[in-house]
MDAnalysis code that builds the backbone (N, CA, C; Angstrom):
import MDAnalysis as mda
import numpy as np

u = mda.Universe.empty(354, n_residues=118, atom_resindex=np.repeat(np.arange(118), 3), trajectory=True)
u.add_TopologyAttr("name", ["N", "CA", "C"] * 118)
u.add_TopologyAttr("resid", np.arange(1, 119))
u.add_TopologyAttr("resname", ["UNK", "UNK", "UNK", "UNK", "UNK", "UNK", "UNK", "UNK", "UNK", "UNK", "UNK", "UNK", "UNK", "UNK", "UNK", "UNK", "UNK", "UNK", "UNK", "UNK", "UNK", "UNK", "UNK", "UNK", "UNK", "UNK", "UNK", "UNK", "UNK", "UNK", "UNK", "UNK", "UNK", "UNK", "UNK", "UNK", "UNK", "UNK", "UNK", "UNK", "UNK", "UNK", "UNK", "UNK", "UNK", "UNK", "UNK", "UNK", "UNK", "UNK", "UNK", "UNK", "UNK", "UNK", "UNK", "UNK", "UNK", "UNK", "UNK", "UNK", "UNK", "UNK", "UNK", "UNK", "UNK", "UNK", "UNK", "UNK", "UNK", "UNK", "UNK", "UNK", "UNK", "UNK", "UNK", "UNK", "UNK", "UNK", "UNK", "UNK", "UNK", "UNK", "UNK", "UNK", "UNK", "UNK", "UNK", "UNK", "UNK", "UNK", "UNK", "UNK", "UNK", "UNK", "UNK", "UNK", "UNK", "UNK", "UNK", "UNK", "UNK", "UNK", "UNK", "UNK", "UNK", "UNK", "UNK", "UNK", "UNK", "UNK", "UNK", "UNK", "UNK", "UNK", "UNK", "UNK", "UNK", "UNK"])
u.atoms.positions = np.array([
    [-68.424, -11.661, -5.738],
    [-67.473, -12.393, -4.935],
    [-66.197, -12.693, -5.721],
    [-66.096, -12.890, -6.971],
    [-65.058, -13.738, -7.391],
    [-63.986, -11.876, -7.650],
    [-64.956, -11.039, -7.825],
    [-63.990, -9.459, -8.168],
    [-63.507, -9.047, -6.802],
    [-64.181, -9.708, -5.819],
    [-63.099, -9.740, -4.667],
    [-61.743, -10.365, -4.336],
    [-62.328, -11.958, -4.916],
    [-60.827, -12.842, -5.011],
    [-59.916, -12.287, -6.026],
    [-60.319, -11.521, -7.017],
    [-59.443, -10.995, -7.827],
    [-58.718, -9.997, -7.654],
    [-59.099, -9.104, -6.710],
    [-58.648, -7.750, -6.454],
    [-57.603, -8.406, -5.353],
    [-57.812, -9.495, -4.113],
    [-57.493, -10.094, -3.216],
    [-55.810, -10.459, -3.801],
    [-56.066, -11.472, -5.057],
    [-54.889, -11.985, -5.643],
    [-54.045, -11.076, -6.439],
    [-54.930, -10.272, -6.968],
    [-53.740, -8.841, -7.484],
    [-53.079, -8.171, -6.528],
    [-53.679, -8.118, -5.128],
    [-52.688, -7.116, -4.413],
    [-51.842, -8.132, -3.927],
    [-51.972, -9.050, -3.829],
    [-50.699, -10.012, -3.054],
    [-50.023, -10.399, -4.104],
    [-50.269, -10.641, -5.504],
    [-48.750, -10.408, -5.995],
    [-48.157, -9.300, -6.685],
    [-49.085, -8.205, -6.488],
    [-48.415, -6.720, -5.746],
    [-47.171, -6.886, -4.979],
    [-47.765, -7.392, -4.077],
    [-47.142, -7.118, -2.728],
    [-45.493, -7.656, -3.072],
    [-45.797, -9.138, -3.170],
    [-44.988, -10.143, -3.393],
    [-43.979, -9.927, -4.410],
    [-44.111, -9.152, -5.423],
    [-42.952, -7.957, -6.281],
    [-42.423, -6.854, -5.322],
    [-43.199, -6.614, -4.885],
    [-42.517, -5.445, -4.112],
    [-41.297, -5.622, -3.123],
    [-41.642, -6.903, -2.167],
    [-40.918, -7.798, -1.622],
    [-39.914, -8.374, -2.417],
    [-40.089, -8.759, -3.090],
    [-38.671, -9.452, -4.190],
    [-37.896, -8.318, -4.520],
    [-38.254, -7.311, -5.183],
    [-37.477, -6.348, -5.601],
    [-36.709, -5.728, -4.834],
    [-37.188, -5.854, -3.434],
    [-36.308, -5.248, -2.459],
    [-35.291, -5.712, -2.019],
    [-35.716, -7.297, -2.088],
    [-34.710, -7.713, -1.471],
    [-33.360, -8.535, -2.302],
    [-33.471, -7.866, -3.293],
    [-32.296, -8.223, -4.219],
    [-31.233, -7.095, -3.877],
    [-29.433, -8.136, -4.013],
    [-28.574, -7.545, -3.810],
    [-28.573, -6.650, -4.700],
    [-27.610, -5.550, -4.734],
    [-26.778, -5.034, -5.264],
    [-25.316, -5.355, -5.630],
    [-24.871, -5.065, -6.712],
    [-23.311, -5.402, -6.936],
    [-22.089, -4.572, -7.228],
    [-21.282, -4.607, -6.791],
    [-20.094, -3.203, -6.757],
    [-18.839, -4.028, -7.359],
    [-17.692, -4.017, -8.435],
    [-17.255, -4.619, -9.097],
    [-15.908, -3.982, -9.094],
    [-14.513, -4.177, -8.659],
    [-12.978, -3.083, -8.371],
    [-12.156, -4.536, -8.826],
    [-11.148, -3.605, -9.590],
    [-10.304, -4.010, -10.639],
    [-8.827, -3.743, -9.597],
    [-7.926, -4.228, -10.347],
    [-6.398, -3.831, -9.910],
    [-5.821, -4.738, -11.190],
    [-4.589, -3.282, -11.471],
    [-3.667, -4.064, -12.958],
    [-2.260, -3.460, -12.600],
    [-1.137, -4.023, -12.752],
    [0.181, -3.987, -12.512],
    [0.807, -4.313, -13.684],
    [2.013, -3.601, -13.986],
    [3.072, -4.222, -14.736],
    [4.262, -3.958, -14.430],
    [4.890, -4.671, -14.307],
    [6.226, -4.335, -14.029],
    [7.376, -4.374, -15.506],
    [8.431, -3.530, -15.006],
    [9.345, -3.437, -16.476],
    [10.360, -3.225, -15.882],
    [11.008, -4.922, -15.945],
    [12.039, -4.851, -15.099],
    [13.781, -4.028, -15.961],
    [13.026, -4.319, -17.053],
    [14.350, -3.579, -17.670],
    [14.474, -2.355, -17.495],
    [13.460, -1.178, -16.892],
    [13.406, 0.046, -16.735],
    [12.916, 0.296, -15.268],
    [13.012, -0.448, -14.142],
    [13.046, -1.037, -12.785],
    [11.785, -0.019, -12.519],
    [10.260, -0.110, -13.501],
    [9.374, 0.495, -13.529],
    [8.102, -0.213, -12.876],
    [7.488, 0.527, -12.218],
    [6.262, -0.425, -12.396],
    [4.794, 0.782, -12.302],
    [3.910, 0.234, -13.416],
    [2.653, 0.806, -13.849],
    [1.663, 0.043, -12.990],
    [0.497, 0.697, -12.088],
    [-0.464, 0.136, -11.347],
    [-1.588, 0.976, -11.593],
    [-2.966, 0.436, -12.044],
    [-4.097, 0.925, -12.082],
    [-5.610, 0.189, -11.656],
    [-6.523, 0.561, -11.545],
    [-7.877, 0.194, -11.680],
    [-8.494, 0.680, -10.838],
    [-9.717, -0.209, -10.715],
    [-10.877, 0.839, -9.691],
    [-10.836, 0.346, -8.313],
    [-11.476, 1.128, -7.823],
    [-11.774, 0.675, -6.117],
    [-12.876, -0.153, -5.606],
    [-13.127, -0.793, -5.079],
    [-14.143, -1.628, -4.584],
    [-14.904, -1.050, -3.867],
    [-16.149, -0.205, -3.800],
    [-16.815, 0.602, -2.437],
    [-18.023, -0.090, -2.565],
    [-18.092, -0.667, -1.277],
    [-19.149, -1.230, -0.719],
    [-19.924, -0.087, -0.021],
    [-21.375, 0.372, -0.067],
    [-22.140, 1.045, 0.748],
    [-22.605, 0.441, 1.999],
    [-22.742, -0.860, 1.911],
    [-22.988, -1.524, 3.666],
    [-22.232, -2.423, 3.580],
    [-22.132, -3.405, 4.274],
    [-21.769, -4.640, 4.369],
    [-21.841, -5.841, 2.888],
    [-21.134, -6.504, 2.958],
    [-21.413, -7.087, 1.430],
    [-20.335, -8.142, 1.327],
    [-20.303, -9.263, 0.464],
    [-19.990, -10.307, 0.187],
    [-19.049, -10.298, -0.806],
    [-17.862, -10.625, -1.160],
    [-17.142, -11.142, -2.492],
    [-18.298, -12.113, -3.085],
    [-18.444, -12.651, -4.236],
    [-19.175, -13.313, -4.941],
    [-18.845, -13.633, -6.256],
    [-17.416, -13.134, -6.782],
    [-16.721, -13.433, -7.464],
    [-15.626, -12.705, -7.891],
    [-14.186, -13.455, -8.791],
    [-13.210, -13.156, -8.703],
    [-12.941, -13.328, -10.478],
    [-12.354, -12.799, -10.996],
    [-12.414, -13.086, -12.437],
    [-10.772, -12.486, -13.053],
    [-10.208, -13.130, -13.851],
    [-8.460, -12.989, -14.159],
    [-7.732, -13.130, -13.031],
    [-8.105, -13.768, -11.703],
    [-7.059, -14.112, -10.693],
    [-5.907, -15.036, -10.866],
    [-5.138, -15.545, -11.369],
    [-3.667, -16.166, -11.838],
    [-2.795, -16.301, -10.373],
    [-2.357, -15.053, -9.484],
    [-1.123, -15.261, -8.829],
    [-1.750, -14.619, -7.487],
    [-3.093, -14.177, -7.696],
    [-3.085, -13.907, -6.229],
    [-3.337, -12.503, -6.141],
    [-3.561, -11.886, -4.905],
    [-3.784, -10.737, -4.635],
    [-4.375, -10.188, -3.226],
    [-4.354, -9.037, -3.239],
    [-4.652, -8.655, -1.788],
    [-5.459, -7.428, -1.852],
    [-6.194, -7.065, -0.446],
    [-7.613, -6.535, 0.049],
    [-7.050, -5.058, 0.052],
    [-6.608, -3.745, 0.255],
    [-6.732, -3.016, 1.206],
    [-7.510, -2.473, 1.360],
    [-7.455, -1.397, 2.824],
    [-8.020, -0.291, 2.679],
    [-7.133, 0.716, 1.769],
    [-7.838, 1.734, 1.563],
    [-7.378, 3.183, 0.689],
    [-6.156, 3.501, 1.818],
    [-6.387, 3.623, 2.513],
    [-5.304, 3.942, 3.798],
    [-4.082, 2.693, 3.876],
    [-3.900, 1.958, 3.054],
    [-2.857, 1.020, 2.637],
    [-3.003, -0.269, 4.039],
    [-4.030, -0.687, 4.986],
    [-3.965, -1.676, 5.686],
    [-4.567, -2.443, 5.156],
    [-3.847, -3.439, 5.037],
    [-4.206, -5.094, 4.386],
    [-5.242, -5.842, 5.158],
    [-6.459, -6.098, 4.623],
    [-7.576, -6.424, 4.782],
    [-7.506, -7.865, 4.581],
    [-7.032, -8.461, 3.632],
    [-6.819, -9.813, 3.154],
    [-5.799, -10.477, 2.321],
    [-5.449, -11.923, 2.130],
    [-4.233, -12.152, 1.274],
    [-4.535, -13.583, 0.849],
    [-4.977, -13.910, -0.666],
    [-5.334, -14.684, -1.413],
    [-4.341, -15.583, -2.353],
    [-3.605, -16.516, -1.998],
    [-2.976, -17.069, -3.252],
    [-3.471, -17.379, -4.391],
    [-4.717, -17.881, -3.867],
    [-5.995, -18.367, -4.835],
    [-6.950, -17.900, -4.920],
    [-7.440, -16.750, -6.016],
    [-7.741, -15.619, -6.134],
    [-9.187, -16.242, -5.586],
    [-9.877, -17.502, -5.551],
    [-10.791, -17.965, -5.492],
    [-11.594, -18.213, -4.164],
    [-10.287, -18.374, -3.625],
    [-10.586, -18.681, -2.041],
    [-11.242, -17.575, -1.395],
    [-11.114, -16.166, -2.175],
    [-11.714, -14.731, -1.700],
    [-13.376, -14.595, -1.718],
    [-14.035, -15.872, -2.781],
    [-15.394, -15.921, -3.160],
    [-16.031, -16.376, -1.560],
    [-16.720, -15.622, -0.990],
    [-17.524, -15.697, 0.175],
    [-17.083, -14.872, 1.356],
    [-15.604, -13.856, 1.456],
    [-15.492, -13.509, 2.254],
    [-16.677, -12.101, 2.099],
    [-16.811, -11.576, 3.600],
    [-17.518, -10.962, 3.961],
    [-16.723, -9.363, 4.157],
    [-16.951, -8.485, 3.994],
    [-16.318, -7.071, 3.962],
    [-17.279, -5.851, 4.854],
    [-16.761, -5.541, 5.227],
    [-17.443, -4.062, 5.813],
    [-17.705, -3.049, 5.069],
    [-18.438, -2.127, 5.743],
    [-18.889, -0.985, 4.104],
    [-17.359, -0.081, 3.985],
    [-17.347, 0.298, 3.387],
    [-15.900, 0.653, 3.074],
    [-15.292, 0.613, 1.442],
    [-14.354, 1.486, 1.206],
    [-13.281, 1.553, 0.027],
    [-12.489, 0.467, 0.239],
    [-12.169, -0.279, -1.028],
    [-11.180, -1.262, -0.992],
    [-10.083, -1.181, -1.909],
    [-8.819, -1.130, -2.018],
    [-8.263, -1.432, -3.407],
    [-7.929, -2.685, -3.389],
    [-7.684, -2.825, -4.592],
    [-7.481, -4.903, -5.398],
    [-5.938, -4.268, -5.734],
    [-5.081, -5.050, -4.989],
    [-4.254, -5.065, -5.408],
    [-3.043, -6.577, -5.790],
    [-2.958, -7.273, -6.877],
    [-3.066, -7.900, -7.816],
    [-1.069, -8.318, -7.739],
    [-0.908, -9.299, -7.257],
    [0.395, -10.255, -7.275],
    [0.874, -10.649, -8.606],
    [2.479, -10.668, -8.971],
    [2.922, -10.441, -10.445],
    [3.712, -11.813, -10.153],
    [4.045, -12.610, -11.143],
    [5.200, -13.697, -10.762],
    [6.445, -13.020, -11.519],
    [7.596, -13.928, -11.584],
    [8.426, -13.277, -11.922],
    [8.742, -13.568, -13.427],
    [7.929, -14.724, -14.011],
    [8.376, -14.623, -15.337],
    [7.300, -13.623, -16.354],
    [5.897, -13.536, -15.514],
    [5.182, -13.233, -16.296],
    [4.777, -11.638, -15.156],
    [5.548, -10.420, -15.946],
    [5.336, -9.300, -15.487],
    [4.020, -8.593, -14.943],
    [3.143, -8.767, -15.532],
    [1.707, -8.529, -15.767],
    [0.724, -9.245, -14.710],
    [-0.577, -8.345, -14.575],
    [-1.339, -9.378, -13.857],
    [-3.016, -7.857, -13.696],
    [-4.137, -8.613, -14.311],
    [-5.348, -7.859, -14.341],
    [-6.534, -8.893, -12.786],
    [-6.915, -8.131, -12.012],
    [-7.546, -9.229, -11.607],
    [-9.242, -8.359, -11.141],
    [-10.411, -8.789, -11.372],
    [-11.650, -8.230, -11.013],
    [-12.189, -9.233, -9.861],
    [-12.572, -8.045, -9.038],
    [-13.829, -8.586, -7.598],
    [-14.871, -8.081, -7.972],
    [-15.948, -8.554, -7.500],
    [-16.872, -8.270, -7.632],
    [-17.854, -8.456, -6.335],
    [-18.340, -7.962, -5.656],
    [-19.605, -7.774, -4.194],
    [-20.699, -7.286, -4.192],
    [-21.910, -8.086, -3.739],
    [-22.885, -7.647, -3.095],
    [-22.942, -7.599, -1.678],
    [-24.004, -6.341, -2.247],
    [-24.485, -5.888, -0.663],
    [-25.704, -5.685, -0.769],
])
């Protein structure tokens, strides 16, 4: 009897891993960096894209300073953040995003990271 309760309690927290493991997010992490050079009326823009495979959450924002905005790859503005912070909880569709990252005028520069689960 008791190699029954044992076999009983091994498969349920079997089970009960199996269940947890599944149901943990995933995380997808898109950058955007700008500089401007106003003495050479230049401006340098790089980083990664944000691709969400389903649906998925902002969940954090990291070097946000001046702000920034959502698009799609197709250049329509998805969102617009003064406070890079206020972006933590919005909700996104599956989709490509670029981060594209607001400069002030004394300080040329500006790096900003999102980060989402889905």
């Amino acid at each position: 009897m008791r190699f029954k309760t044992w076999i009983a309690t091994g498969l349920a927290v079997c089970a009960l891993g199996i269940f947890a493991g599944s149901a943990q997010a995933n995380e997808v992490t898109g950058s955007g960096s700008v500089v401007m050079k106003d003495k050479f009326h230049s401006k340098n823009a790089w980083g990664s894209n944000l691709t969400l495979p389903r649906d998925g959450k902002i969940t954090r924002v990291m070097d946000g300073t001046y702000g920034f905005d959502i698009r799609t790859v197709d250049g329509v503005q998805v969102a617009s953040f003064l406070d890079p912070q206020q972006a933590v909880g919005l909700s996104l569709p599956a989709g490509t995003y670029v981060i594209d990252p607001y400069v002030c005028t004394q300080h040329r520069h500006h790096h900003i990271e999102v980060t989402a689960s889905y």
